[in-house]
C-alpha positions in Angstrom: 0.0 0.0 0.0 1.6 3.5 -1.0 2.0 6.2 1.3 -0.7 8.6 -0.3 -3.5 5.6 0.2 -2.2 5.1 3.9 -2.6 8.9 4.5 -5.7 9.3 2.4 -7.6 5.9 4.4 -6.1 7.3 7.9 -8.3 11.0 6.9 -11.1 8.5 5.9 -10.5 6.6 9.6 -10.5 9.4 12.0 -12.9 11.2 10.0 -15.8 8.6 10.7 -14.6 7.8 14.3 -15.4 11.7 14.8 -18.5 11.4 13.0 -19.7 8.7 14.5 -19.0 9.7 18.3 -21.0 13.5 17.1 -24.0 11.7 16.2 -23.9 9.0 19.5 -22.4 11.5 21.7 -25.1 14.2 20.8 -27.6 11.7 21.1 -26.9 10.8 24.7 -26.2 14.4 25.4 -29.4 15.2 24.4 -31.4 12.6 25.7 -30.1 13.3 28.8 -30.8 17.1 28.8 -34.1 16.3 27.2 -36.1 15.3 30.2 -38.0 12.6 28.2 -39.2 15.4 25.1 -37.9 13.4 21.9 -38.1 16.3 19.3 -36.0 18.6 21.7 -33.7 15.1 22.0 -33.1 14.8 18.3 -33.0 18.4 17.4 -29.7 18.7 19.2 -28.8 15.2 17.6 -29.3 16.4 14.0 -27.7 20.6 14.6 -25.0 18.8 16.3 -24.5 15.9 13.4 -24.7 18.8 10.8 -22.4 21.0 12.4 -20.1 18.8 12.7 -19.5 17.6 9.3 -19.6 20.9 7.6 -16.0 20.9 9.6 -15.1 17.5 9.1 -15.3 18.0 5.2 -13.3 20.9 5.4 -10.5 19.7 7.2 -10.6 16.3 5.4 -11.7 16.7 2.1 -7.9 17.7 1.0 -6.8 14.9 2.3 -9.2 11.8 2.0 -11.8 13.9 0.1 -13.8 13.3 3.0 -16.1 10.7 2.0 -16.8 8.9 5.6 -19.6 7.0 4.3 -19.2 3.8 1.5 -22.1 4.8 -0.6 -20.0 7.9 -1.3 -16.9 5.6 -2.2 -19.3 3.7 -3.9 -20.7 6.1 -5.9 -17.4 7.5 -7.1 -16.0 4.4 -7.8 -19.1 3.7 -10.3 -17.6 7.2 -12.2 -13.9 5.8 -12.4 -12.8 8.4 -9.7 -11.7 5.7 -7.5 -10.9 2.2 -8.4 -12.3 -0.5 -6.5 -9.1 -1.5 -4.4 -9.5 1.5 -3.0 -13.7 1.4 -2.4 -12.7 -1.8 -0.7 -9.7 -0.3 1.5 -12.1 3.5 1.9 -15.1 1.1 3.0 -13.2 -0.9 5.8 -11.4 1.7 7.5 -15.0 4.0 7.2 -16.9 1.0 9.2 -14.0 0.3 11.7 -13.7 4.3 12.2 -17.1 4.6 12.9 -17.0 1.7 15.3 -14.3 3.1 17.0 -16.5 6.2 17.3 -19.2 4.4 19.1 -17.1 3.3 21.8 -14.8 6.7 22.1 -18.5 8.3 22.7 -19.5 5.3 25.3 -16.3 6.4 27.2 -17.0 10.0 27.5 -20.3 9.1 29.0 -19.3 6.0 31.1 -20.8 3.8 29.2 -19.4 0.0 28.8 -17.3 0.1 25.2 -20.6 -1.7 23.2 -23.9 -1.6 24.1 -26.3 -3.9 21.5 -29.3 -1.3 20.5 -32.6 -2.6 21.2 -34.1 0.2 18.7 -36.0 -1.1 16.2 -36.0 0.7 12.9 -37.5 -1.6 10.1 -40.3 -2.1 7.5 -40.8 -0.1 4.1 -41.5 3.3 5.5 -38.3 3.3 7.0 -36.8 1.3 4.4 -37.9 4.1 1.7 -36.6 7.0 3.9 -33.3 5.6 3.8 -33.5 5.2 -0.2 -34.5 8.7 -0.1 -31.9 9.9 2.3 -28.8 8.5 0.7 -30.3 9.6 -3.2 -31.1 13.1 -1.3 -27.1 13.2 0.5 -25.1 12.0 -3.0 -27.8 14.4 -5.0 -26.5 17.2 -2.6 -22.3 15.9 -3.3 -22.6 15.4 -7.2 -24.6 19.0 -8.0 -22.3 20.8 -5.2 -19.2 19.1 -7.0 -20.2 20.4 -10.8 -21.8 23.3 -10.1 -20.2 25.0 -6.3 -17.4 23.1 -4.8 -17.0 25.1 -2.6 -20.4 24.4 -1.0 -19.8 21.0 -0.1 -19.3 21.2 3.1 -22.3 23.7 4.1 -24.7 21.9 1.4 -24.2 18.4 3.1 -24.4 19.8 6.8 -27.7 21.3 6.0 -28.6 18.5 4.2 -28.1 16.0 6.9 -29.8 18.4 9.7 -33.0 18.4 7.1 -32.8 14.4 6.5 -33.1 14.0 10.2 -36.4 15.4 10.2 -38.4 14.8 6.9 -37.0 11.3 6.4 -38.7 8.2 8.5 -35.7 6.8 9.5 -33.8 10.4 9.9 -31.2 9.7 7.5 -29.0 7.5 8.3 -27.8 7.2 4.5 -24.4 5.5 5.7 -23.3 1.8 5.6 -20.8 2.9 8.3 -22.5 5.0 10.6 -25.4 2.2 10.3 -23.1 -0.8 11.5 -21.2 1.5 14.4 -24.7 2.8 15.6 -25.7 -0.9 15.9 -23.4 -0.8 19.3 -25.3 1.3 21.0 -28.6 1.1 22.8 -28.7 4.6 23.1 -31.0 7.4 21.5 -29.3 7.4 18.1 -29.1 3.5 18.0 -30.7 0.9 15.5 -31.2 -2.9 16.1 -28.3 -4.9 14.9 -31.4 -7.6 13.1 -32.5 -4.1 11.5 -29.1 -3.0 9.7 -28.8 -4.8 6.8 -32.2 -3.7 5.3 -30.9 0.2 6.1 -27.3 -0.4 4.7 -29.6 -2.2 1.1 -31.5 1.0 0.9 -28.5 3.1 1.2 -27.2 1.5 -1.8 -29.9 1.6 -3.2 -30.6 5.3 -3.1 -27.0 5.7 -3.9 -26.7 4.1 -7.1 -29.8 5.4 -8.4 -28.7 9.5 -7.4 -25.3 8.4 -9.4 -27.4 6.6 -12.7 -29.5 10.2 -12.6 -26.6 12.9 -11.7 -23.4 11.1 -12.7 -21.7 12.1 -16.2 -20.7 8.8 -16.4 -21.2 5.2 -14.7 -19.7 2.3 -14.9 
């Protein structure tokens, strides 16, 4: 493995880990804070989320290009901008980032390192809001990308604080995040028997946004 691809997957690795332990952290935080009133619980989930990855993209994107999430590999390997080595090597180190970020969160708050989540989140409505949420999030990436760059960062932040509340399953959109959230049965966590229909949606969604806004696809 070259140097660039270690430093590039090592951006991609702490990256999620820090994206990961914003959305669980902000979840407990909230919760906690909340005094049992949900929307006030994941309103600071989703401003927290958001804010947070408008400055992860910025400080990552020259290095990694700040993907975090393997539907975004994915979707750039289906237009030749990555070969698919590297969605392979971007897409392990994302999930065992974002893992690590569930338990760097449980330690702040005291918790034991993984916690299975006993939140269910399954059937088609959520199913759908995850197809929508990943076509909405690499909509958002490809028209930013050919159109304003330089609005990456602020477009997908928004984006993500919006997903959270018109989507059914608020927007998850992210293999990764889906698998590390599995570990904890905290406010922002999903059922480990409920993952793998999220992760098939966010694929789903994701190669359908690249077939529509893509130049060209695989």
């Amino acid at each position: 493995m070259d140097l660039l691809l270690r430093r590039r997957l090592f951006g991609e690795a702490i990256g999620t880990c820090f994206l990961v332990a914003m959305v669980v952290g902000s979840g407990i935080m909230g919760e906690q804070l909340a005094d049992g009133n949900a929307a006030i619980a994941l309103l600071a989930n989703a401003l927290a989320t958001g804010a947070g990855l408008v400055v992860l993209i910025l400080v990552f994107a020259p290095v990694s290009g700040a993907h975090f999430n393997p539907v975004v590999s994915l979707s750039f390997a289906l237009q030749k901008k990555l070969s698919w080595l590297e969605f392979c090597a971007y897409a392990l180190t994302q999930t065992l980032g974002g893992i690590a970020g569930t338990m760097l969160a449980h330690i702040m708050f005291g918790m034991p390192l993984v916690t299975l989540s006993l939140h269910e989140r399954t059937g088609w409505g959520m199913w759908t809001g995850e197809i929508i949420a990943s076509f909405g999030l690499l909509m958002t990436i490809m028209g930013c990308l050919r159109n304003r760059p330089e609005a990456v960062p602020y477009a997908v932040g928004l984006f993500i604080i919006a997903g959270y509340w018109f989507t059914s399953s608020t927007s998850f959109a992210n293999p990764a995040v889906t698998i590390a959230r599995s570990l904890t049965n905290t406010f922002s966590g999903i059922s480990p028997d409920d993952v793998a229909g999220f992760i098939i949606a966010q694929f789903i969604g994701s190669i359908l946004a690249t077939m529509v806004f893509a130049k060209r696809v695989v």
